[in-house]
N, C-alpha and C positions, 0 to 999 in steps of 0.2 A: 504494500500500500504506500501512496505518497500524499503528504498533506501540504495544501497550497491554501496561501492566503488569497480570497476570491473576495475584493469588495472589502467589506468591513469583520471576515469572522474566516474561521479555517474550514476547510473541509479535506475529506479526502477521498483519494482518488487513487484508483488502480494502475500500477505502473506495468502496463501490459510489452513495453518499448524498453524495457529497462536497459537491453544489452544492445541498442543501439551503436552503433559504429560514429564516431566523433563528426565527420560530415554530413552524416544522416542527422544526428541529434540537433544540426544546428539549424536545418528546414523541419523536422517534424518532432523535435524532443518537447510533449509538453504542450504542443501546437496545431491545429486541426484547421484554421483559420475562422472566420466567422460565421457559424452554426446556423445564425438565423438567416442570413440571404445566401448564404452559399461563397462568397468572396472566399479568395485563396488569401488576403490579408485582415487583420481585425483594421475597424476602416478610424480614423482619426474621430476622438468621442469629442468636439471641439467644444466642451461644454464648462462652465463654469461650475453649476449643480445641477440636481438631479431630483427631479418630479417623484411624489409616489404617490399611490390613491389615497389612501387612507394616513393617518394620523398615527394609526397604531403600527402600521409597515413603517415609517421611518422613525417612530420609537423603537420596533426591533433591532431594527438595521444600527442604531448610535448605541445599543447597547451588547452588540454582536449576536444577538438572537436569531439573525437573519442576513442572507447574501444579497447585497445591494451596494448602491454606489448613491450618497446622498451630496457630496464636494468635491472638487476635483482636488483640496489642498489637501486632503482626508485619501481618498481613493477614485480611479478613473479607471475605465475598460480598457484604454488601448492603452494605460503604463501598467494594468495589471497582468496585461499579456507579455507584456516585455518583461517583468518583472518574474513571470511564472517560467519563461524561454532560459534567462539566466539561472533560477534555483535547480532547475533539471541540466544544462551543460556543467553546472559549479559540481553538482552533488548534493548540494544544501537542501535546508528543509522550507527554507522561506529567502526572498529576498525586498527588499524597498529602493525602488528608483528614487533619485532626487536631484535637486536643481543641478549638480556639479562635482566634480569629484571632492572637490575641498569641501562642498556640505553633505560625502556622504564619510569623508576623515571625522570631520567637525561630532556628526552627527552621532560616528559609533563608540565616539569616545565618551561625550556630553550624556552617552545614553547609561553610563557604567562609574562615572568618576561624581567625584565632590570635591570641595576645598579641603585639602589637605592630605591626599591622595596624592600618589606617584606612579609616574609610567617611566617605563625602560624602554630605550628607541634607539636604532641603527644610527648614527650621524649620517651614512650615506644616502640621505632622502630630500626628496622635492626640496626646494628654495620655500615655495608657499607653505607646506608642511612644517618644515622649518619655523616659517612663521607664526603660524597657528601656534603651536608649542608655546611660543612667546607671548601670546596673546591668551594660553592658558594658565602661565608661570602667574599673569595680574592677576587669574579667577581663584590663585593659592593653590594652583597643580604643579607640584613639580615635575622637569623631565632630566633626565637622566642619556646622557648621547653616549652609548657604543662604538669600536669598530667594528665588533665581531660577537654574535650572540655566542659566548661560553660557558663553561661553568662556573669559571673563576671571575670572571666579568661580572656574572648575575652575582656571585656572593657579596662580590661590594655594595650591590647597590639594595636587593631586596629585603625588604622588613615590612613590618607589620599593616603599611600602607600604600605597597607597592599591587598597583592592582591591571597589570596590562605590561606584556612586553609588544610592542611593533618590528616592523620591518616591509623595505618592497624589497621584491622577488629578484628583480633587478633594479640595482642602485640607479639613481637618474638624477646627474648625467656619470655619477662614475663608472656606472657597468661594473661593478663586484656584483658578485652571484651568491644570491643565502640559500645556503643547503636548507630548504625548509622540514626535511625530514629531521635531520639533526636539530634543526633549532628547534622544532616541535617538540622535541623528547625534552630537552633539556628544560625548555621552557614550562611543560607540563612535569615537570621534576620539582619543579618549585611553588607548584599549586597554582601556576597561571595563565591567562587563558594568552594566543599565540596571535595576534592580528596583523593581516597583512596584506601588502597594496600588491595586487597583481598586474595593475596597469599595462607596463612596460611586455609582461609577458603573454599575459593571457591565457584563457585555459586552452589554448592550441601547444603551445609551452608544457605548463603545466598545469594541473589541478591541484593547488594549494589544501583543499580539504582532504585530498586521496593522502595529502602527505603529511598532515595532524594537523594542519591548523585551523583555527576554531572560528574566525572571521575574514572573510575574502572581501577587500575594498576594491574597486574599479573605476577607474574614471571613464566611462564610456563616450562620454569626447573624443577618446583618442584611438586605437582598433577599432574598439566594438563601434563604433558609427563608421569611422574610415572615410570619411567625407569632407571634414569638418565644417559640418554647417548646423550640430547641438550643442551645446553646451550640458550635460548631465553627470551623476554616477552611480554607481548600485552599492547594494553591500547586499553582502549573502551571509548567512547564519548557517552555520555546519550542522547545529545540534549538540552537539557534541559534548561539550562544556558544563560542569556544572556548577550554574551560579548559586551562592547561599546568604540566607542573609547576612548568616555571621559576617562572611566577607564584603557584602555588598549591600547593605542597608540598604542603599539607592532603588535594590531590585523587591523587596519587601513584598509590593502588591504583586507581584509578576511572578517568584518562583513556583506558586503554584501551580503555572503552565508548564512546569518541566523543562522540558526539551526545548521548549516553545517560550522560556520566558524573556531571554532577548529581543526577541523579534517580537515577541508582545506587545514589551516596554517600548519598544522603537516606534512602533506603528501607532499605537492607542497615546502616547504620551512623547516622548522625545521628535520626533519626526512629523507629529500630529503641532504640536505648540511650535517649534521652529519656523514652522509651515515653509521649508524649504522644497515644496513639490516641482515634478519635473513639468516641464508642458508636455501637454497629450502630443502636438508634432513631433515633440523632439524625441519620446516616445516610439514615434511611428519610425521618425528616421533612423531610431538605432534598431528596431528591430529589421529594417530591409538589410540595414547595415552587417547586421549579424550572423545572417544567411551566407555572407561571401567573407565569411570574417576568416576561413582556413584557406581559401583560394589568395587572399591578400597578402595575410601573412606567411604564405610559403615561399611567396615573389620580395615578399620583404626580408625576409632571415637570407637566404638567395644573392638577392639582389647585394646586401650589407655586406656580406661575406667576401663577395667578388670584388669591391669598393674597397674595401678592408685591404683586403692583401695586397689591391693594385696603390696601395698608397703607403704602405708601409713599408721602409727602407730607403724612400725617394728623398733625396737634396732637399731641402728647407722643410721637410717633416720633423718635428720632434718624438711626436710620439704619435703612434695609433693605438685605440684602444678597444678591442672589439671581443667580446666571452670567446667566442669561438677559433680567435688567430690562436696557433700553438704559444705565444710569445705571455697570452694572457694568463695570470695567474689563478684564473678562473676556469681554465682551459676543463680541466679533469672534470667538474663540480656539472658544467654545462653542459659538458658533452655527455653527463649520465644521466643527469636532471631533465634534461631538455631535449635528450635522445637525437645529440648531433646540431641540432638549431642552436642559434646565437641569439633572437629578436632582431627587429628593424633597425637599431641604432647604433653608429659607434663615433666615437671622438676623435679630434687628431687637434697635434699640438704644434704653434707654426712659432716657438719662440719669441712672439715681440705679440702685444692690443695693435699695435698697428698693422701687422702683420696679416691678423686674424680678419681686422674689418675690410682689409682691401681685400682679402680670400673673398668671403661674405659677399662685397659689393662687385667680384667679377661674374660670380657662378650666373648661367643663364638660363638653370633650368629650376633650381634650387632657392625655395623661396623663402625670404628671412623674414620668420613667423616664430611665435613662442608656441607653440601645438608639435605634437607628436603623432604619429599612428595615418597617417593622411596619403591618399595613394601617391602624393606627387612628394617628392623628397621636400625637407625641411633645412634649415639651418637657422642656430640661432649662438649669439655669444651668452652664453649664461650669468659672467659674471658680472655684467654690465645690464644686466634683462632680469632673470628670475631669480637670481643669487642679487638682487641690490643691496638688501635688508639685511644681506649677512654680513659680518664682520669676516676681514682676513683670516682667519682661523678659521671659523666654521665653515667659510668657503673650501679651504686647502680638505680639513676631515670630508668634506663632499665631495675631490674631487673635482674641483673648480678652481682654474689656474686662469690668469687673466691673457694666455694666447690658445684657451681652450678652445672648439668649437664643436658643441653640438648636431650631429648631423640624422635626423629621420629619413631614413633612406625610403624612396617610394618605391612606384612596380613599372617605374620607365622602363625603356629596354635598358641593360646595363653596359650598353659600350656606349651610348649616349651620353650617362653619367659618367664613365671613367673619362672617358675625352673631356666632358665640362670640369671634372675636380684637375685633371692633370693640366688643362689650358689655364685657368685660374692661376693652380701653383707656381705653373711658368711665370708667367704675370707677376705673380707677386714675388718670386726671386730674382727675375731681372731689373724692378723697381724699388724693392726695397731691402736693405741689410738685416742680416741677424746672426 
């Protein structure tokens, strides 16, 4: 049996597809399309709220008695389909779409913490992430930056109020690779639960829950739409986890749901008061987006790889940085975890900020954007973009050196791109020193 959040309350439902094949799951896992007229897509519910005949049907429906849809800031049909598409690829038992990946960070944190509570977190994450944290340190949360989830790392920091380790899957923009099976154990060695941003990899990548962790963050902005024309993100709930109140006051009304009391809490109270909802389009567009999410990213790990190599070793390169070059110190980790793929992204170091932006300003196919995951390649200088707000330091623990450059590789052909990156570098070696 599989239990899906539909509208306002759970129900379940017979997982007749279970053993699905991974391009199968991502057109029919969960998905039949819309029942009532026959469309192969659930169609955009463009609605703000929602009608019901009677008084006593949407007193059901606000006390979960009954399946309905009364708000869209509450719940919507075409983000419940989206919603229900992601808990069936994740594994999970539930998930909640919302405005953006940072409000569904924001969200699954806010949904478990209080003032004077502590979390343990990778340094190697998002610039904006980053931020947040700092924007949690004022609400009296502490955080606590790793470079590496171990056991001797977590003995410094865990105590009696430590209630959350993080991590993404891949660093971004350092590209370290988190064994998450290992940091799973260790993490759950110390009574806590293991969250983490799969963004960067996606469960084409991996399946973060197959591999112990207990909350899957995603910014759907960036693969899972592949477009870039949403803004959103999800968070999936594994189940798995058991919250108590000993440990979690915050969840008091909620563990009664069990399995379910996260996602409870998320949905009926955190997620519901934030009112951080996704729009029903953007909804729509990540679930088309979905459907070609393995076809994209095969051409993108592919594509990266081929870029990678053809740039590494070359005159005015400092450095490339890519999971999957043998030179990576992540080489072994990725290549088991991720079964030979590397993800769409990798970095290269040109020695000088000056260096970096005439790179940037020669490329003619490569558009200098702060997004990731988008079929047409990206570039962006990070330390000067989404690293602003960091200090020297926290920039250098991330992997942010100021002649870094971020590169999202798209699904051009790839001697198109290696021709653009190697005429650029020409360019920028014949014009300027380093």
């Amino acid at each position: 049996t599989y239990w899906l959040w539909t509208g306002r309350m759970w129900r379940c439902f017979i997982r007749s597809d279970i053993k699905l094949k991974y391009d199968t799951s991502l057109l029919h896992g969960n998905f039949k399309g819309d029942a009532g007229t026959g469309a192969t897509l659930v169609p955009v519910y463009q609605s703000s709220a929602f009608g019901q005949e009677t008084a006593e049907q949407i007193e059901k429906i606000f006390h979960n008695k009954a399946a309905g849809f009364a708000y869209t800031r509450i719940s919507n049909p075409t983000t419940a389909s989206f919603e229900n598409r992601i808990t069936y690829l994740e594994g999970g038992i539930a998930s909640v779409a919302v405005s953006s990946g940072m409000a569904a960070i924001s969200a699954t944190f806010l949904n478990i913490l209080s003032s004077g509570d502590e979390i343990i977190s990778k340094n190697s994450i998002f610039g904006g992430t980053l931020d947040l944290f700092k924007d949690f340190e004022n609400l009296g949360i502490k955080i606590h930056l790793i470079d590496e989830i171990t056991e001797d790392e977590m003995k410094k920091y865990v105590n009696e109020n430590t209630k959350a380790v993080f991590a993404e899957t891949i660093g971004n923009p350092k590209l370290d690779v988190t064994d998450v099976k290992k940091a799973s154990e260790i993490v759950h060695s110390f009574g806590l639960p293991f969250i983490l941003d799969n963004t960067t990899a996606t469960t084409y990548l991996v399946k973060g829950i197959d591999l112990g962790a207990d909350i899957i963050i995603n910014s759907a902005s960036k693969y899972i739409n592949g477009n870039s024309n949403s803004i959103s993100g999800v968070i999936t709930d594994s189940g798995n986890f058991k919250w108590t109140v000993e440990k979690y006051p915050i969840m008091k009304d909620y563990v009664k749901f069990g399995k379910f009391a996260f996602s409870a809490k998320l949905k009926n109270d955190t997620f519901r008061n934030l009112g951080c909802c996704v729009s029903p389009m953007n909804s729509y567009y990540n679930s088309l987006g979905l459907e070609t999410l393995s076809l994209r990213m095969e051409r993108h790990c592919s594509n990266a790889l081929a870029l990678a190599e053809s740039l590494e070793g070359l005159d005015g390169v400092r450095e490339v940085v890519y999971p999957m070059l043998k030179s990576s110190h992540y080489y072994d980790i990725a290549n088991s975890q991720f079964n030979g793929k590397g993800g769409g992204i990798l970095t290269l170091r040109l020695f000088t900020k000056e260096r970096a932006f005439a790179f940037i300003n020669q490329l003619k196919y490569a558009i200098n954007i702060t997004n990731i995951g988008d079929t047409k390649t990206l570039v962006i200088h990070p330390s000067s973009t989404i690293y602003a707000h960091s200090n020297e330091e926290e920039q250098i623990k991330a992997g942010v050196y100021d002649d870094l450059i971020r590169v999202s590789v798209g699904i051009e052909d790839i001697e198109d791109l290696k021709q653009d990156f190697k005429d650029a570098l020409d360019y920028v070696n014949k014009n300027y020193n380093y």
